[in-house]
C-alpha positions in Angstrom: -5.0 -62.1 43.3 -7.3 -59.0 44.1 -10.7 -61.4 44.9 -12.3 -58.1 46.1 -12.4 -56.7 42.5 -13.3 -60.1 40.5 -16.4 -60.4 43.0 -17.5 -57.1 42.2 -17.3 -57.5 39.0 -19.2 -60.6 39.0 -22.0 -58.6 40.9 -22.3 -56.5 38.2 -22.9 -59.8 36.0 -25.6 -60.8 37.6 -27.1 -57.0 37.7 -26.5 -57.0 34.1 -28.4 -60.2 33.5 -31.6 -59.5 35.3 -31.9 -56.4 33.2 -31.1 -58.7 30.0 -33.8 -61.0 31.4 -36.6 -58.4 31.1 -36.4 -59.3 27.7 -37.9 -62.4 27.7 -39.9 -61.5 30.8 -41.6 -59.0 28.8 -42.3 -61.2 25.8 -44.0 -63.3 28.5 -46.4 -60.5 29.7 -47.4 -59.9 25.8 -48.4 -63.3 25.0 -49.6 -64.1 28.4 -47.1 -67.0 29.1 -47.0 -68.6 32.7 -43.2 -69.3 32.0 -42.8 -65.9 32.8 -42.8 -66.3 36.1 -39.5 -68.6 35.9 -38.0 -65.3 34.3 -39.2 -63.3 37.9 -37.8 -65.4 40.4 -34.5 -65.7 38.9 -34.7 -61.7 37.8 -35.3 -61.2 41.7 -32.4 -64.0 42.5 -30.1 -62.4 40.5 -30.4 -58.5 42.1 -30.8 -60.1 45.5 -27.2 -61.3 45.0 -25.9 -59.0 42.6 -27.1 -55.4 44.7 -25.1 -56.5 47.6 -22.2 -57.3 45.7 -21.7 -53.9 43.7 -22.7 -51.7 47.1 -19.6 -53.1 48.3 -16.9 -51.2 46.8 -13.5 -52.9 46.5 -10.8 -51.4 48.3 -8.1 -52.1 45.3 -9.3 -51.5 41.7 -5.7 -52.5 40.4 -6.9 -55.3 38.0 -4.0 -56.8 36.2 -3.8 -59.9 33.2 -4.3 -62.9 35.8 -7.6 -60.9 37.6 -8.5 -60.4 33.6 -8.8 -63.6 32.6 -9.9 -65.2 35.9 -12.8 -62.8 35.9 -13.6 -63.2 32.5 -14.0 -66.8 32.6 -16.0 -66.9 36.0 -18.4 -64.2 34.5 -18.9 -66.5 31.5 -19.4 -69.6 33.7 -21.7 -67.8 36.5 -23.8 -66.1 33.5 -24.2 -69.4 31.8 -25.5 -70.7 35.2 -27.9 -68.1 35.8 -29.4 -68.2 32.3 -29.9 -71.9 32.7 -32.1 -71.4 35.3 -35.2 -70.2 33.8 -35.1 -73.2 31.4 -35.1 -75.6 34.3 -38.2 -73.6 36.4 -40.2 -73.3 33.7 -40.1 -76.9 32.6 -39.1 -75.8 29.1 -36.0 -78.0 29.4 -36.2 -79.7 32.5 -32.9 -81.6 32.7 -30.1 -79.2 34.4 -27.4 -80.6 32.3 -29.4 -80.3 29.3 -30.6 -76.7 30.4 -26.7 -75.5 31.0 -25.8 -77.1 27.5 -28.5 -74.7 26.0 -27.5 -71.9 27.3 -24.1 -72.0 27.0 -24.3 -72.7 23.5 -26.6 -69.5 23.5 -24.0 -67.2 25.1 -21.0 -68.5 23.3 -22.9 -68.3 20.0 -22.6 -71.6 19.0 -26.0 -72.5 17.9 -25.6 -76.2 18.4 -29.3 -77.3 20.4 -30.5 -80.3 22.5 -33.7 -79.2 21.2 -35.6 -81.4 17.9 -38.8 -78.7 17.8 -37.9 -75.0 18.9 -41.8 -74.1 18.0 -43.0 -76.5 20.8 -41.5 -73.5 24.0 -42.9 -70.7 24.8 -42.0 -67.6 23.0 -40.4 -66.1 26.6 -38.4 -69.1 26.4 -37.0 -69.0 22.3 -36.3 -64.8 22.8 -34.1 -66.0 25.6 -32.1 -68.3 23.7 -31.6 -66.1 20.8 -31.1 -62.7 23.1 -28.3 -64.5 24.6 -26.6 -64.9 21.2 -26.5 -61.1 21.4 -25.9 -60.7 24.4 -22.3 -62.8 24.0 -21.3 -61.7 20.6 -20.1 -58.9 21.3 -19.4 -59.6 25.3 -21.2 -59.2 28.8 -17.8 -57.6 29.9 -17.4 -55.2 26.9 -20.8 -53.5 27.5 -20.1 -53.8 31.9 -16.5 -51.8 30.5 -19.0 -48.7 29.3 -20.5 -48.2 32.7 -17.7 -49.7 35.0 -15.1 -47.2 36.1 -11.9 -48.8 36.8 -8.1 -47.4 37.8 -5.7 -46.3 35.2 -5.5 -48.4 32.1 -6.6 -52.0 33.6 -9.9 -52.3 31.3 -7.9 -53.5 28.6 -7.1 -56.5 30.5 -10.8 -57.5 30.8 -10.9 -56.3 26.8 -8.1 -58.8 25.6 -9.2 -61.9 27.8 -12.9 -61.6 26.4 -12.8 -60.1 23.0 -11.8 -63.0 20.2 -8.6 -62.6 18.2 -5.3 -62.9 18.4 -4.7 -59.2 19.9 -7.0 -56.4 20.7 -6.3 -52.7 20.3 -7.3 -50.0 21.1 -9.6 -47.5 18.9 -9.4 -44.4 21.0 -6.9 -43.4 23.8 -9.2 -45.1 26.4 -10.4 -48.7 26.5 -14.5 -47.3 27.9 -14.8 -45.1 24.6 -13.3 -48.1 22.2 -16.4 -50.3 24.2 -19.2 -47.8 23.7 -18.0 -47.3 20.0 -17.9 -51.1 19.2 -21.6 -51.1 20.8 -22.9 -48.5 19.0 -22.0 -50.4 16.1 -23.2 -53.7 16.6 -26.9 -51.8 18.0 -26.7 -49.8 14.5 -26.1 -52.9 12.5 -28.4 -54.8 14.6 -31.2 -52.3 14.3 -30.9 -51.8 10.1 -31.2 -55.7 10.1 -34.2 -55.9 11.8 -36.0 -53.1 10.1 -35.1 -55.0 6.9 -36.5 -58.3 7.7 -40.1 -56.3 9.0 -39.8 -54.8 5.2 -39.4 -57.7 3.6 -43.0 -59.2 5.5 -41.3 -61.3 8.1 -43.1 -61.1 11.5 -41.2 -58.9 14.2 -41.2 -61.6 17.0 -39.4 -63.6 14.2 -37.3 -60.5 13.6 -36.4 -60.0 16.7 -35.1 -63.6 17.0 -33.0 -63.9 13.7 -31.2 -60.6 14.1 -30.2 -61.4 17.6 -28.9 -64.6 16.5 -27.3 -63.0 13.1 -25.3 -60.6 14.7 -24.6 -62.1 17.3 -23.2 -65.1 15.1 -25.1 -67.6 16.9 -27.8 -69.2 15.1 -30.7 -70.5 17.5 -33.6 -71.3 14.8 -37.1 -70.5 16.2 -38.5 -73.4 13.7 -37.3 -77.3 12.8 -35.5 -75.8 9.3 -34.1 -72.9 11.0 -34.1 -70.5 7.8 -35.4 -73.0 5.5 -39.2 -71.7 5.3 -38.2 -68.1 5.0 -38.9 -65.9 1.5 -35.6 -65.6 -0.5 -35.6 -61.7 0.0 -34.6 -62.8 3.9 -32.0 -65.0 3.2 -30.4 -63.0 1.0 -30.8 -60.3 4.0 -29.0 -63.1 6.6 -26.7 -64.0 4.3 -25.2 -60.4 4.1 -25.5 -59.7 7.6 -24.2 -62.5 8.6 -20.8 -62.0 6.8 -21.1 -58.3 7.6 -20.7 -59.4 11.3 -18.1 -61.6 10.5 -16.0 -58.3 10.0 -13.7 -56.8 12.0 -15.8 -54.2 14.2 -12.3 -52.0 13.4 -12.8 -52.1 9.8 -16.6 -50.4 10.5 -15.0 -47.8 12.9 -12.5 -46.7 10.4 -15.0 -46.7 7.6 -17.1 -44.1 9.8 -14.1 -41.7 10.5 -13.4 -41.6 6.5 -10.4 -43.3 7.2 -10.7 -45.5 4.3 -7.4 -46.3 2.9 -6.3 -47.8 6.4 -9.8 -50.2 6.4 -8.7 -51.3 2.7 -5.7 -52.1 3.9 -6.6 -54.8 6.4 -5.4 -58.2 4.7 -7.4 -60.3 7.1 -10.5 -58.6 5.3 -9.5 -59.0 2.0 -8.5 -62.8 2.6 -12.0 -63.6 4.5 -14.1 -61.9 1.5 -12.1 -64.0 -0.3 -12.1 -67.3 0.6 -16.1 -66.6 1.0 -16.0 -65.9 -2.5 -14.0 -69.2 -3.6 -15.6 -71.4 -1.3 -19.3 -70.1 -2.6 -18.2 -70.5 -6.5 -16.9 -73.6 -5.9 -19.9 -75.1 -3.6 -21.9 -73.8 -6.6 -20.1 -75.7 -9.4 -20.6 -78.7 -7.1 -23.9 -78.9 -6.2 -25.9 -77.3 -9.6 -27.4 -80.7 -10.4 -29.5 -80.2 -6.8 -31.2 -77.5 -7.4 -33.8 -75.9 -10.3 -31.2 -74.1 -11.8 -27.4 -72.3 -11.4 -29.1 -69.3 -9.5 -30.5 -70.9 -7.0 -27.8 -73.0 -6.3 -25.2 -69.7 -6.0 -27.5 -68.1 -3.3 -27.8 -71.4 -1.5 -23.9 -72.1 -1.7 -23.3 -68.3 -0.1 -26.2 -68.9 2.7 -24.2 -71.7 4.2 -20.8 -70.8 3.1 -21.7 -67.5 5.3 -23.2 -69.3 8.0 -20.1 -71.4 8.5 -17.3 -69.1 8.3 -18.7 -66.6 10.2 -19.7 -69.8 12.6 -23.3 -68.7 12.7 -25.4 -72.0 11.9 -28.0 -70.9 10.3 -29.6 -73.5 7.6 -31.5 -73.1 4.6 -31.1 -76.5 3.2 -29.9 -80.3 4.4 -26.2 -79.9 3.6 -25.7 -82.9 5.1 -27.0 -84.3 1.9 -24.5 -82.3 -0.5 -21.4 -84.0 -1.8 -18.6 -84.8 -0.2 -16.6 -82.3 -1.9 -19.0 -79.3 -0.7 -19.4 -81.1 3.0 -15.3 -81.0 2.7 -15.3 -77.3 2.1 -17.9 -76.5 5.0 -16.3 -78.6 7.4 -12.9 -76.4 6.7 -14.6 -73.4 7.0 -15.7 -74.6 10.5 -12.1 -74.4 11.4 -11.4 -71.3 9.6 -13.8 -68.6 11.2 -14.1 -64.9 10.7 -11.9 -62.0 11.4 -10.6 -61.0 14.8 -12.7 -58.2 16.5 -16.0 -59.8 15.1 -18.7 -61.5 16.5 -17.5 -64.8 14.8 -16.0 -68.0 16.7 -13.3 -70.0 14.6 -9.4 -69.9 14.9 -10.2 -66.8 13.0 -8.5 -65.4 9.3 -5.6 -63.4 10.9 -4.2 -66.4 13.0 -4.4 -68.5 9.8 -2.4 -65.7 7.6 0.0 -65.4 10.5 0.4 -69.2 10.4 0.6 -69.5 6.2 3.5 -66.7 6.9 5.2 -67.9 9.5 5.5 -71.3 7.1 6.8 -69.0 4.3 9.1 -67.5 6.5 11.3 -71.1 7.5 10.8 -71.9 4.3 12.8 -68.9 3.0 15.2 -69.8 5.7 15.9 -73.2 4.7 17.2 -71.5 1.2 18.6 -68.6 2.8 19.9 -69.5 6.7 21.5 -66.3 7.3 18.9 -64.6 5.8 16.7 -62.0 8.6 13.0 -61.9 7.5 10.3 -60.8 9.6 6.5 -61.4 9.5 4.4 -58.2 8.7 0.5 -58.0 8.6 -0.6 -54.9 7.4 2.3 -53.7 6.4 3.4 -53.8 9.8 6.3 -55.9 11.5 4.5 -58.8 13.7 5.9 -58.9 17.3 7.5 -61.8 18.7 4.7 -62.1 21.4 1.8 -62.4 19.0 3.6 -65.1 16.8 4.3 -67.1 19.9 0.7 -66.8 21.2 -0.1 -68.1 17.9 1.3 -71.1 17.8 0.6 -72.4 21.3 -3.0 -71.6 20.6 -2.6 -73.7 17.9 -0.8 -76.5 20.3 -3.5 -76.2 22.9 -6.4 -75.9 20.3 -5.5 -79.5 19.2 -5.0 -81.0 22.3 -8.4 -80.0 23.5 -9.9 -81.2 20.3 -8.2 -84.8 20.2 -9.1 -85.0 24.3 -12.7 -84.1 23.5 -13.1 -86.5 20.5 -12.0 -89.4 23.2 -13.9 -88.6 25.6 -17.4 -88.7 23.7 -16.0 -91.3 21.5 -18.1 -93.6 24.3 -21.4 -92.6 23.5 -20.6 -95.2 20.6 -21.6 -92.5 17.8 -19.6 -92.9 14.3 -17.0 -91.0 13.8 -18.0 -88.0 11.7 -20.9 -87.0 14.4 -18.2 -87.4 17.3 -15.4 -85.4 15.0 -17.7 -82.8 13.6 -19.7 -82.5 17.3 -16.1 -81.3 18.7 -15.2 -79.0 16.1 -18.7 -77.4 15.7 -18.4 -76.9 19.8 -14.7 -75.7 19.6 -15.5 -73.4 17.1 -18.6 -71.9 17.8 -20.1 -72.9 14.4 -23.5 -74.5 15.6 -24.6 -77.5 13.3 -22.3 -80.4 12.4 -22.4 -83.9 9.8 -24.2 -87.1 10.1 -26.4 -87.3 13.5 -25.6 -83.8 13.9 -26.9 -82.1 11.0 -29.0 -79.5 10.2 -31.9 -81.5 10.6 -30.3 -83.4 13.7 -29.6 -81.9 17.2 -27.5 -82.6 20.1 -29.5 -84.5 22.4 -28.4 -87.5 21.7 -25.3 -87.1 23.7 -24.7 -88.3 27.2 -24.2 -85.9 30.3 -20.8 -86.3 30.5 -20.4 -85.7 26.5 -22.8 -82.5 26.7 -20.6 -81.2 29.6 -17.3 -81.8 27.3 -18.8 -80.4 24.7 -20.0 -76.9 26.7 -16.2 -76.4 27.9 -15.5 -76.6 24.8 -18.3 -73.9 23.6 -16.7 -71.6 26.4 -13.1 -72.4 25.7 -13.6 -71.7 21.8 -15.7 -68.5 23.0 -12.9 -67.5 25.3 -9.9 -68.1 22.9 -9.3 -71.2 25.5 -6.7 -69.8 27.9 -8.9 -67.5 30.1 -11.2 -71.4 30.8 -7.6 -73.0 31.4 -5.8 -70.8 34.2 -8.7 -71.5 36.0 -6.9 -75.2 36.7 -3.9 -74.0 37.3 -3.4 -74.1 41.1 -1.0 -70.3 41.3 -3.9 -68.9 39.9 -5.8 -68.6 42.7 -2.2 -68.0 44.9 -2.3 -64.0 47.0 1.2 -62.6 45.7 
């Protein structure tokens, strides 16, 4: 284990967050906020630590896949940590446990909140929540890739531990210019959003907040019914955003280079457009009688369908309230996700296609034993290695789920709030059923629960194995 390299890294973390943190530091100068100063001290704490760290050059930049994922998932722990802090010094949310549940759900993009009234903190304090959904959509480490020069090809081991998928490629021949292209991106898309929702009259502090949390995929409201209160020219504007991050950031690269028959190609993409598509129409059949007439009913069945599947958690209306049928369909999307190489949580479209042929596949060979089939995505012949990866993903996924159901089963809640809670969590979704609805929150859960429930928020992030080796005791064994 090269420990030189993962604490220099991690230096770099907490460099990287006190520049994040001028965000909300700055909000707090404009509307003359004394919760500001929680913002300074840790700002300071963070460089005091960080500086020292990254003068220090390690003497071995050889990172390989166990330094990858080790440093992934203390970067992910020690930025959630940090980024509680400000929370718990400014009195917004006083409770460390509480404060650590916030923020993680901020970084992972979750979306799920102890909170019942966002408008009663402090502007500083909302910016920060939602900033940090941008922040982790696309990934701390991604952007630290695009300044941080490392030996020969070792950045793609930071890449593949971080970035959410089943496999990662790369877009150029070196990992830093795949980063800086996937950023420039994800600013580009980010910056058309907001420009959209100050044309359409909604106020640029409120701008600022919803596009962090739309591209990101994360879905901290600002107000009690999140999107509820907004014109319909801005949902309509989330609602295509939000599924436009839900796309593979690939897709947009090859899009730009003119490369368009290879983008069309992608089978993940056509499947997620199209099981948004279904889902929507049939939400929308469902649910007609609720609503003034057919019209409104489609747009409000594509808000939340969008929401969901692209695990974003944004709310225009109490689905909670809907039929069982449409609660059904949005509790499956849940599991479902967007596409690999998005800013989407979720088990994610490709694994699920990979899965549906894999099943196809022993089908065929129960007909046809001698029979040699393999699985292709894309027109391309899946490896062994990826197929394997998706199944114990699969194994472990469950496994954490059924152990974190358990566990907060003692809080004594029914069923569908302790079920829904977990997958919500796991999934990086945001809102859940019953207690935890859109009009409900997560505060209801005990310390222990909300600590379950945040591993779970940085497992589902992580794509759970980078959270896991950390237990493993020849992880931290010098070979």
């Amino acid at each position: 284990m090269n420990y030189s390299i993962i604490i220099y890294i991690l230096g770099w973390i907490m460099n990287v967050e006190a520049v994040c943190m001028l965000v909300p530091g700055i909000t707090a100068l404009i509307y003359r906020e004394k919760s500001g100063i929680a913002f300074l001290i840790t700002i300071l704490a963070c460089l005091a630590i960080g500086v020292p760290l990254v003068s220090r050059k390690p003497s071995k930049k050889a990172f390989y896949a166990r330094e990858g994922l080790v440093t992934t998932a203390l970067s992910w722990i020690v930025l959630s940590i940090v980024g509680a802090v400000p929370f718990v010094l400014s009195g917004a949310i006083p409770d460390p446990i509480d404060a650590f549940f916030e923020i993680v759900s901020g970084f992972t993009t979750t979306g799920s909140s102890i909170l019942s009234d966002p408008t009663q903190m402090p502007y500083c304090i909302n910016i920060w929540r939602c900033f940090s959904h941008w922040i982790g959509g696309m990934g701390v480490l991604v952007f630290i890739l695009t300044l941080l020069p490392l030996a020969g090809g070792y950045h793609m081991n930071l890449m593949k531990a971080e970035s959410p998928g089943p496999s990662v490629g790369k877009l150029l021949p070196k990992v830093q210019s795949t980063a800086k292209i996937l950023y420039k991106i994800y600013i580009a898309l980010t910056v058309a959003l907001i420009i959209l929702l100050v044309l359409g009259g909604m106020p640029l502090y409120d701008s600022l907040c919803a596009a962090f949390g739309t591209a990101g995929t994360g879905g901290f409201g600002i107000k009690p019914d999140s999107m509820g209160s907004y014109s319909l020219y801005i949902q309509i504007v989330i609602t295509i955003f939000m599924i436009l991050f839900g796309v593979n950031f690939n897709v947009y690269f090859l899009l730009l280079t003119r490369k368009f028959s290879q983008a069309l190609k992608s089978e993940e993409v056509r499947c997620y457009f199209f099981v948004i598509i279904a889902s929507a129409l049939m939400i929308t059949f469902n649910v007609r009688h609720l609503f003034d007439n057919v019209w409104e009913a489609l747009q409000q069945a594509f808000f939340q369908v969008g929401s969901i599947i692209t695990t974003t958690g944004y709310a225009t209306t109490d689905f909670n309230q809907w039929p069982a049928v449409s609660r059904t369909i949005l509790v499956l999307l849940t599991f479902c996700g967007a596409c690999a190489g998005s800013t989407g949580g979720g088990i994610k479209i490709s694994r699920l296609l990979l899965l549906a042929k894999s099943v196809r596949k022993e089908l065929h060979l129960y007909l046809h034993p001698n029979a040699v089939k393999k699985i292709k995505m894309d027109g391309k012949a899946v490896s062994h290695e990826v197929m394997r990866a998706t199944n114990i993903y699969m194994i472990v996924y469950l496994m954490i789920m059924a152990a974190s159901i358990f566990i907060i089963s003692f809080d004594e809640f029914d069923l569908v709030t302790n079920f829904t809670a977990v997958v919500t969590t796991l999934n990086n979704v945001g809102p859940g059923l019953s207690l935890i609805g859109p009009t409900g929150n997560f505060g209801i859960f005990s310390p222990l629960s909300k600590l379950v429930l945040s591993f779970d928020m940085l497992a589902g992030r992580l794509e759970l194995f980078p959270i896991l080796i950390l237990f493993l005791r020849e992880t931290w064994k010098k070979f």
